[in-house]
C-alpha positions in Angstrom: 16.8 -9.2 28.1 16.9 -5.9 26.2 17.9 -6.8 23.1 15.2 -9.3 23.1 12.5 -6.8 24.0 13.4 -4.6 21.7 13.5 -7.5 18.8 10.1 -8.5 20.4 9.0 -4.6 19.6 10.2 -5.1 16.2 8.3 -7.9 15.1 5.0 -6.6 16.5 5.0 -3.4 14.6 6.5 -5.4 11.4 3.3 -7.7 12.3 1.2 -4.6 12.4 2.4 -3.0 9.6 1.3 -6.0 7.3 -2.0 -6.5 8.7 -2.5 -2.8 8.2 -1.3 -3.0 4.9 -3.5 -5.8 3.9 -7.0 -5.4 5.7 -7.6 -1.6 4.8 -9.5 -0.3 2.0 -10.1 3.4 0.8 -6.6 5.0 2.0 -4.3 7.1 1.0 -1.7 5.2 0.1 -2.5 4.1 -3.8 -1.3 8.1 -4.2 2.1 7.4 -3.3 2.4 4.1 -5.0 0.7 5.4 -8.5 3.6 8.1 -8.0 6.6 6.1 -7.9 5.6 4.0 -10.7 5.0 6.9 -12.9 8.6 8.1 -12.5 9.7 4.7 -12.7 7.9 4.2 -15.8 8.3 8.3 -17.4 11.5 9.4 -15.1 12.6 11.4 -13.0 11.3 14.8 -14.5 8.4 13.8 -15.7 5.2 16.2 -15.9 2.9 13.1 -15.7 2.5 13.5 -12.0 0.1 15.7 -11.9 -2.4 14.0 -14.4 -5.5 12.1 -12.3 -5.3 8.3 -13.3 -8.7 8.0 -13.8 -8.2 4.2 -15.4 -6.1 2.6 -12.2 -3.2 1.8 -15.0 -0.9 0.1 -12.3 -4.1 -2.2 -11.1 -3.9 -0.8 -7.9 -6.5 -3.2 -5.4 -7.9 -0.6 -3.5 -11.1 0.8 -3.3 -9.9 4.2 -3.5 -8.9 5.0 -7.1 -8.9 8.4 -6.9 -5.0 8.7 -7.5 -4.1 12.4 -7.2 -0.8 13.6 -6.2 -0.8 16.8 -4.4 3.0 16.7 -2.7 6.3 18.5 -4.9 8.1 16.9 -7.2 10.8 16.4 -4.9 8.5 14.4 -2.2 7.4 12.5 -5.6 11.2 11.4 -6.4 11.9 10.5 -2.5 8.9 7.9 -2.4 9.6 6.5 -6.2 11.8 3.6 -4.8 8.3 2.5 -3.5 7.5 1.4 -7.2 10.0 -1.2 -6.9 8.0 -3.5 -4.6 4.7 -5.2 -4.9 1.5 -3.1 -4.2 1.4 -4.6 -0.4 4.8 -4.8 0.5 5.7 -1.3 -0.7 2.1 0.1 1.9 3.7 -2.3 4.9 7.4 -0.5 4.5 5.9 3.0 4.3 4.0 2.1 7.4 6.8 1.0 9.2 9.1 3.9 8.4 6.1 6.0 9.8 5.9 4.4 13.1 9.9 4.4 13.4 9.7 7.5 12.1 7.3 8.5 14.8 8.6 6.9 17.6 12.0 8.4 16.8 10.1 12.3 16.6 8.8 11.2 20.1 12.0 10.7 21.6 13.7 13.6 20.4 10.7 15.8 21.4 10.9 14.4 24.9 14.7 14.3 24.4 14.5 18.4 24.1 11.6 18.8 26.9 13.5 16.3 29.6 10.6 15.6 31.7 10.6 13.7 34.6 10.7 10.4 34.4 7.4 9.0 35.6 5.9 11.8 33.0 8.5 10.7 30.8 7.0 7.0 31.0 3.0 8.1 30.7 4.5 10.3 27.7 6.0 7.6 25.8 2.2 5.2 26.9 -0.2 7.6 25.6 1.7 8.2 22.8 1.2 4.7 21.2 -2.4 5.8 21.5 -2.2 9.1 19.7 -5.2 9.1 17.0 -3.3 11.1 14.7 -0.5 8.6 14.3 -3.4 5.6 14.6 -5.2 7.6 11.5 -1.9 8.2 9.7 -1.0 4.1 9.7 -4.8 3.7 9.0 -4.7 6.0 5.7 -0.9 5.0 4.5 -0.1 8.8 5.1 3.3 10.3 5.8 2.4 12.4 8.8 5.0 10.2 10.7 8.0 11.1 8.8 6.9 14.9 8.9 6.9 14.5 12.6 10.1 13.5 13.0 12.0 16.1 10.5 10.3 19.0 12.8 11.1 17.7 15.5 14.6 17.0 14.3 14.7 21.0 13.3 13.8 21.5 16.9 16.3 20.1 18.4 18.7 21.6 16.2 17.8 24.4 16.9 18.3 23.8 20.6 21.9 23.0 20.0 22.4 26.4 18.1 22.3 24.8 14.2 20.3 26.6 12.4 21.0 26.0 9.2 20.4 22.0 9.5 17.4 22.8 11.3 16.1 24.9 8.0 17.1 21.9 6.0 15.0 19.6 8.0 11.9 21.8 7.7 13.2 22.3 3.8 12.2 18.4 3.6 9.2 18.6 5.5 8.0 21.4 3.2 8.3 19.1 0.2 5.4 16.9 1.2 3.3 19.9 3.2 3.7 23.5 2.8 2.6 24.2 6.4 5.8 24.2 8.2 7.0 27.4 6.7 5.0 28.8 8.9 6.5 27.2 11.9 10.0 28.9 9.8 8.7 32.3 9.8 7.7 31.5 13.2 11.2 30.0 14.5 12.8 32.7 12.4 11.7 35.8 14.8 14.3 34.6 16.9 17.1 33.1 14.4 16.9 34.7 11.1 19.1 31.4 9.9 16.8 29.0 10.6 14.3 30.8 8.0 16.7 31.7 5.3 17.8 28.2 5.4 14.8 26.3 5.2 13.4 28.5 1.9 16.8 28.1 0.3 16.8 24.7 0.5 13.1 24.5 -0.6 13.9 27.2 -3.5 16.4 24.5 -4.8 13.9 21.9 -5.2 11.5 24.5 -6.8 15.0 23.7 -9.5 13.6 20.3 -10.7 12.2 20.5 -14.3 8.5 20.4 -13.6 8.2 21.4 -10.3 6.2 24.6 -10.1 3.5 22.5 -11.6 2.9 21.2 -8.0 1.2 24.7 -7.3 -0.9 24.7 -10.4 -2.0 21.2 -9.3 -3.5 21.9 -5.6 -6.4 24.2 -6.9 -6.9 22.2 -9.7 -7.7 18.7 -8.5 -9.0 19.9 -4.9 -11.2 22.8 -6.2 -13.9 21.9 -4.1 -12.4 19.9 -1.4 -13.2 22.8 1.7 -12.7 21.8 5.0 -15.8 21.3 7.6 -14.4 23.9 9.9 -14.3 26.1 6.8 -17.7 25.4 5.9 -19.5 25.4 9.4 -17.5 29.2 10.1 -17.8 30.8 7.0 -21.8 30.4 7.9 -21.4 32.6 10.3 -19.6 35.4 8.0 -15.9 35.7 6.5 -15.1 37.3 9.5 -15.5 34.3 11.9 -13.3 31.9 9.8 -10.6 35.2 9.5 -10.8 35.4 13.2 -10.6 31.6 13.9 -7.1 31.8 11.6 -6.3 34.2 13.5 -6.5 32.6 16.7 -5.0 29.5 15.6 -1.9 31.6 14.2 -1.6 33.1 17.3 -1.9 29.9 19.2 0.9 28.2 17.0 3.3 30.8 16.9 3.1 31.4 20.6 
């Protein structure tokens, strides 16, 4: 009876994934795929990256042509096996490692907490119903995956591992710089955990090309300010600088 429950589970969200993959327009997704067939097509160290296909070369069937990568160059080499597959088939496998991927982040997290298990059971519910992880399947993003390497450094660091924790924020790091600030913040506590995760990001700084990731964010989002930004900074500097603040506080608390 379990195992087929759990085969049903897989089928549904295989199901999902390629009606996801097939009846959404304007995501994210044509990014990663316009990646991995550029290193495909230029290798591994290529610069080529970085440069905006403004002429859709790979005849990507999206709406959203606006193929600019914005992730390291060692994000760029983990997704290039996407190349390999057909435009829909390689969106419907990144969507399914992001709901594995999530699911799998959820469990640990409530793995770590051990809540009781009638909250347990309204945890995992709701969770299905997240609009984060709806909006990340929506938009072919990788939010999932990030989910589940933090949370896989957090529960490292529960079992005193500290340096596989920083590794697993390392790897998080190379698709969003944001969780080095949940390192500095773990790192108050265990110094490892901090060292760890920017040695192993230095390393991938190693890759020929890859400091032209930070040349790359200003350059094609130059103008891409957030509404929060906007609406605050209306109000003065000082009300954005205090809402950072707040937030900061919030986070590392």
């Amino acid at each position: 009876m379990k195992n087929s429950i759990i085969i049903a589970y897989i089928l549904a969200f295989f199901c999902l994934s390629i009606y996801i993959a097939h009846f959404t327009q304007a995501t994210d997704f044509p990014v990663f795929y316009s990646t991995a067939k550029t290193i495909l097509e230029n290798g591994l160290f290529t610069d080529k990256i970085y440069e905006i296909d403004h002429h859709n070369k790979y005849s990507i069937p999206e709406e959203n042509q606006d193929l600019t990568f914005i992730y390291s160059k060692a994000a760029a080499i983990l997704l290039s096996p996407l190349g390999f597959l057909p435009y829909y088939w390689a969106k419907t496998l990144l969507i399914i490692v992001n709901i594995v991927s999530y699911l799998a982040g959820v469990y640990v997290v409530l793995k770590i907490c051990k809540p009781k298990p009638r909250m347990e059971f309204i945890f995992w519910g709701t969770s299905f119903f997240w609009l984060p992880f709806v909006q990340v399947l929506r938009f072919g993003q990788v939010d999932g995956i990030l989910f589940l390497l933090i949370a896989a450094s957090l529960n490292f660091c529960t079992k005193n591992k500290p340096w596989i924790a920083g590794l697993f924020l390392s790897l998080a790091m190379f698709f969003k710089l944001f969780p080095i600030a949940i390192a500095f913040a773990l790192g108050i506590k265990e110094k490892r955990i901090l060292i760890s995760s920017i040695l192993f990001f230095s390393i991938s700084l190693l890759i020929p090309n890859s400091t032209l990731w930070f040349l790359a964010i200003p350059r094609i989002y130059s103008k891409a300010y957030s509404l929060i930004y906007l609406n605050l900074l209306s109000y003065g500097i000082w009300a954005y600088l205090l809402y950072v603040t707040i937030i900061t506080g919030i986070t590392a608390f």
